[in-house]
C-alpha positions in Angstrom: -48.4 -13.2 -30.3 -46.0 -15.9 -31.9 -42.8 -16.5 -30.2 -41.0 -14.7 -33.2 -43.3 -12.0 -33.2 -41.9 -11.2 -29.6 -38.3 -11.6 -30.3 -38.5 -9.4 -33.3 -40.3 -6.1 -31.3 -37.8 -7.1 -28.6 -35.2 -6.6 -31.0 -36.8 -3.4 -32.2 -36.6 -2.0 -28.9 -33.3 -2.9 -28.2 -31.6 -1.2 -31.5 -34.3 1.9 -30.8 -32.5 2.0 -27.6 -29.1 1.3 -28.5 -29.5 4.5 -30.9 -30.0 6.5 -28.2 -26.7 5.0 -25.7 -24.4 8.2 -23.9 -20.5 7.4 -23.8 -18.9 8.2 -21.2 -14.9 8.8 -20.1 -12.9 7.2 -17.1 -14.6 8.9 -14.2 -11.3 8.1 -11.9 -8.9 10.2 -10.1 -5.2 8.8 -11.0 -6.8 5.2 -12.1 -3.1 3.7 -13.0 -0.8 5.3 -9.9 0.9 8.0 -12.5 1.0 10.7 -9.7 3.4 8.2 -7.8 1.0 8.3 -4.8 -2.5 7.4 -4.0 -3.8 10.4 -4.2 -7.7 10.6 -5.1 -8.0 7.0 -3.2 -8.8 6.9 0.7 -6.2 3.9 1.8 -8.3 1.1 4.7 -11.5 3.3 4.6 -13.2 1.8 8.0 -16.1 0.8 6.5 -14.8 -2.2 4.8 -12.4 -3.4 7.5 -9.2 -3.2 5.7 -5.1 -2.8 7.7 -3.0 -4.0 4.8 -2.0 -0.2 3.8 -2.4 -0.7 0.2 0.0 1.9 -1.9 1.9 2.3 -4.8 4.9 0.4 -6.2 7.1 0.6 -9.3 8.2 -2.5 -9.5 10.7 -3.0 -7.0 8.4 -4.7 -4.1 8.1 -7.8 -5.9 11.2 -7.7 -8.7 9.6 -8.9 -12.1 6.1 -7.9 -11.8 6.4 -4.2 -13.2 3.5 -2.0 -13.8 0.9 -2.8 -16.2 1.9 0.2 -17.8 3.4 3.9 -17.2 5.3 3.8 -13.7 3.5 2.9 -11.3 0.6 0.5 -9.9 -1.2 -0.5 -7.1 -0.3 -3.1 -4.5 -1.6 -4.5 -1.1 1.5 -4.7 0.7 1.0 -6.4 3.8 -1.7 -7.9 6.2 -4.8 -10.0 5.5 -6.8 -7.2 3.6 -6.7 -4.0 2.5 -8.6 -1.4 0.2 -8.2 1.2 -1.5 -11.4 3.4 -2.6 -12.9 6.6 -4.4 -16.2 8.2 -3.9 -17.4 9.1 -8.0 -20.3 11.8 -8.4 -22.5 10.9 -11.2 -23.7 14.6 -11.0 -22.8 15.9 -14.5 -21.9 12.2 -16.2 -25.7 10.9 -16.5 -28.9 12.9 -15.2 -31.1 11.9 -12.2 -33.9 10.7 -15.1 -31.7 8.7 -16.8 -30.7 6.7 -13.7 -34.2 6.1 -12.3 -35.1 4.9 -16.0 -33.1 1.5 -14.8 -31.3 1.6 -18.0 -27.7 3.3 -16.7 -24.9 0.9 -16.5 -21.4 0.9 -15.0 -18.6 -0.8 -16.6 -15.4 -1.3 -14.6 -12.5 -2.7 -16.1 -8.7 -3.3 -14.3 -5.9 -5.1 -14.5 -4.4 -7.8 -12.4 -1.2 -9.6 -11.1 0.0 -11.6 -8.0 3.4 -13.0 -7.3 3.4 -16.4 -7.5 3.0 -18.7 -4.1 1.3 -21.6 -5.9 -3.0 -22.0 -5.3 -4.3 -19.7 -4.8 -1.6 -16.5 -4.5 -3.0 -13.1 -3.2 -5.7 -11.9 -5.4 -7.2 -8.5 -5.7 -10.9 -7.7 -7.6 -13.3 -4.7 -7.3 -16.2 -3.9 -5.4 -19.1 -1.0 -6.1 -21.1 0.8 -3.7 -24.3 2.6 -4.9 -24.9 5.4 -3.0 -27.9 7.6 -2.9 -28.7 11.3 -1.9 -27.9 10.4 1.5 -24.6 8.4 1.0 -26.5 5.1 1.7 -26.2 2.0 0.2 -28.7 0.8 -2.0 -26.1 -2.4 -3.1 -23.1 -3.6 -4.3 -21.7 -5.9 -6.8 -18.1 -7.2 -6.8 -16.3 -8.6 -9.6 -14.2 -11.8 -9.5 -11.3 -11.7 -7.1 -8.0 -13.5 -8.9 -5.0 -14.1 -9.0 -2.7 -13.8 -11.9 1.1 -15.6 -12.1 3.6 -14.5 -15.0 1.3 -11.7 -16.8 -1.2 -8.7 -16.0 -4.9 -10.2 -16.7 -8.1 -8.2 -17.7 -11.4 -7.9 -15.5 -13.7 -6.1 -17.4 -17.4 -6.2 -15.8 -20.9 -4.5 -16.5 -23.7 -3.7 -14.1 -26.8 -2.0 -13.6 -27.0 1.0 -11.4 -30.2 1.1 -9.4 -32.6 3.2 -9.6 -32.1 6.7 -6.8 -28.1 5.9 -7.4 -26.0 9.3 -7.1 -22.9 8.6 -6.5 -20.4 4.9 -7.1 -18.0 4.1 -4.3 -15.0 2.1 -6.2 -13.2 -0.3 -4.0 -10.2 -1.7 -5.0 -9.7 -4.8 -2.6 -6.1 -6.6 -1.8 -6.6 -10.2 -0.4 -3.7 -12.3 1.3 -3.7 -15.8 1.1 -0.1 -16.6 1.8 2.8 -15.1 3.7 2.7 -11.9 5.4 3.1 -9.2 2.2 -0.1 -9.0 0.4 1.5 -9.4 -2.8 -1.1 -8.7 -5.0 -1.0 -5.7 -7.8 -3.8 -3.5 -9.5 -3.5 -1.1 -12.6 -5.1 1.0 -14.8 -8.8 1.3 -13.2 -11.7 2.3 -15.2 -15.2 3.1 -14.4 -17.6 4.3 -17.2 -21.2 5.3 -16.9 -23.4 5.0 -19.7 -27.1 6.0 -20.5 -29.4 4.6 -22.8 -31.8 7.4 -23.9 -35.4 6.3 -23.9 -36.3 5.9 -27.5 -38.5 8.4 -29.3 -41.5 7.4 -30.4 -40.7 7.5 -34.4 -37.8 5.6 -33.3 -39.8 2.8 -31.5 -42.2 2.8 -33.9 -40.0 2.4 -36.9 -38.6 -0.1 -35.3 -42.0 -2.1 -34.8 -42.8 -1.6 -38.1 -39.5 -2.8 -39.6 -40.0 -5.9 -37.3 -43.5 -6.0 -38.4 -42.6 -6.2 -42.1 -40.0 -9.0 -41.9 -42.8 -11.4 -40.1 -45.2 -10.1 -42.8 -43.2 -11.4 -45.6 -42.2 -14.1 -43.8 -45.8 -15.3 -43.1 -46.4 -14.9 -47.2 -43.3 -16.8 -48.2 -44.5 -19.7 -46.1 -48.3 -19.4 -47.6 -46.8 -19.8 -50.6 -44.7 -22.4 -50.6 -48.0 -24.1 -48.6 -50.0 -23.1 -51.9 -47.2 -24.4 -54.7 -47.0 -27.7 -52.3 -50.9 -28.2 -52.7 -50.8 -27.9 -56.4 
C-alpha cells in the first residue's frame, strides 16, 4: 500500500472517530476557590509528601496578584511543598468500555501566577493519578510546573487514560524556590473526560471509500497527464 494510500484510511479513521467524540463538563468540586474555602480538596494528602498548607487567598497574601477571576484562588502559602488534591469518579462521565478501548482522554487546564523573586519564583503545575477498581495507581502524568511574574498564564494539557482507569486523582502542587512563603497561586481548575465512540461500521467504511475515491482519481489524473505527455 502506497504511503498515501495509508495516510488517507488513517485519515478516514480518524474523522469516523472524531464523529463519534462524548463532551464532557468540569468534573471538579469548587475548581476556582468560589466557596472561600478548600472544600472538595484534601490539603498535604500524605501520599505525596506535602507541609506547605496550601489554601485560599483573595488577594491580600501577596497585594497585586488578585484572583484569576471571581474572589478567590489557590495559594501554597508556606514551606517547600504542598498539595492540594481531589479524588474524581469517572463512574457516570465515560463507561468502563469506553476507557479500556484506549481512546478516553483527560484534558486539564488551570491558571497560573507567582510573585516575583527573579529565576525561577515559586511555581505550581498539576499532577494526575490513575486509579483503578482498587484505588491503585496504574500512572501519572504531570504538566509543566511554572512560574508566572505580572499576569495569570494558561496550562492547558491532554492525556490518555489507561486502559482499567476508574477514578483521576487531581493534584494541584505548590513548589517553593525562594523565601519561606510559597508564593505561588492556582485558579480556575478544569478536568474534562472525553470518549471517542468506536466508529460504526458504515461510518468506517464510508470513510474508506471516500479515501479510496480521492486516490482513484488521483491515480487517473496522473495516467493521463502520463498519456497527453507521450503524444
Amino acid at each position: 500500500m502506497r504511503a498515501t494510500t495509508r495516510t488517507l484510511l488513517a485519515l478516514a479513521l480518524l474523522m469516523a472517530l472524531s464523529r463519534g467524540a462524548l463532551g464532557g463538563s468540569n468534573l471538579l468540586v469548587n475548581p476556582g476557590a468560589e466557596t472561600g474555602s478548600t472544600s472538595g480538596w484534601t490539603v498535604d494528602n500524605p501520599l505525596f509528601g506535602g507541609t506547605s498548607n496550601p489554601s485560599v487567598d483573595n488577594g491580600s497574601f501577596d497585594p497585586g496578584i488578585n484572583p484569576h477571576s471571581g474572589s478567590y484562588d489557590f495559594y501554597g502559602h508556606t514551606g517547600p511543598f504542598g498539595t492540594l488534591d481531589q479524588i474524581v469518579s469517572l463512574s457516570g462521565v465515560v463507561t468502563n468500555g469506553q476507557i479500556d478501548s484506549g481512546l478516553t482522554i483527560a484534558t486539564v487546564s488551570f491558571w497560573v501566577q507567582s510573585l516575583n523573586q527573579g529565576n525561577p519564583s515559586d511555581s505550581a503545575g498539576v499532577s494526575l493519578y490513575f486509579l483503578n477498581s482498587s484505588d491503585a495507581v496504574i500512572s501519572s502524568v504531570t504538566t509543566p510546573i511554572i512560574y508566572s511574574i505580572g499576569a495569570w498564564q494558561n496550562v492547558t494539557e491532554t492525556y490518555m487514560i489507561p486502559v482499567e482507569t476508574r477514578s483521576i486523582d487531581y493534584v494541584m502542587e505548590f513548589v517553593r524556590y525562594v523565601g519561606n512563603d510559597n508564593d505561588s497561586f492556582v485558579d480556575d481548575n478544569s478536568l474534562v473526560v472525553t470518549a471517542s465512540a468506536v466508529p460504526e461500521p458504515s461510518s468506517f467504511v464510508l470513510g474508506c471509500l471516500g479515501a479510496l475515491a480521492v486516490i482513484a482519481y488521483g491515480s487517473r489524473r496522473r495516467k493521463s497527464r502520463a498519456a497527453a505527455m507521450t503524444v
